[in-house]
C-alpha positions, 0 to 999 in steps of 0.5 A, a space after each residue: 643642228 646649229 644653235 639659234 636665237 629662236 632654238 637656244 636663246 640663253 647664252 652667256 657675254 663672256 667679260 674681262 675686268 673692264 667688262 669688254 668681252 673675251 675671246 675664248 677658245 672655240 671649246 667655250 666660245 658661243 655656247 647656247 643653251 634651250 633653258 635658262 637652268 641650262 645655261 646655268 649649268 654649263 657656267 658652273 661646270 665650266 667657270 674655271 675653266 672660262 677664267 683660265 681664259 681670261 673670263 672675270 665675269 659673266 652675264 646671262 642673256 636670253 636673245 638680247 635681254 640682259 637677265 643678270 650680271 656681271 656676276 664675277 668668277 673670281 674665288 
């Protein structure tokens, strides 16, 4: 079953320093999530990961309402 707005409304805007969005791998890219804890969760197993891609910041959404951010990924 594909990810759907309607079905896994939480996603992360993936961000460079500028906060223009980054092309990440497919791994990582449009990655959707059913609960706001989720989303969380992935982001932090997987923070380093985004930015050895070149990820800076991340802001969490649900559909298209910005729930916070941009929270940086640097150490």
């Amino acid at each position: 079953m594909t990810a759907t707005p309607s079905s896994d409304p939480w996603w992360w805007r993936l961000e460079d320093a500028d906060g223009a969005e980054v092309e990440v791998s497919a791994e990582y890219a449009g990655q959707r999530f059913p609960s706001q804890g989720d989303a969380e969760s992935w982001v932090g197993e997987f923070w380093r990961d985004l930015a050895d891609q070149g990820v800076a910041a991340v802001t969490l959404l649900e559909v298209d309402r910005q729930v916070y951010g941009p929270m940086s990924l640097e150490t």
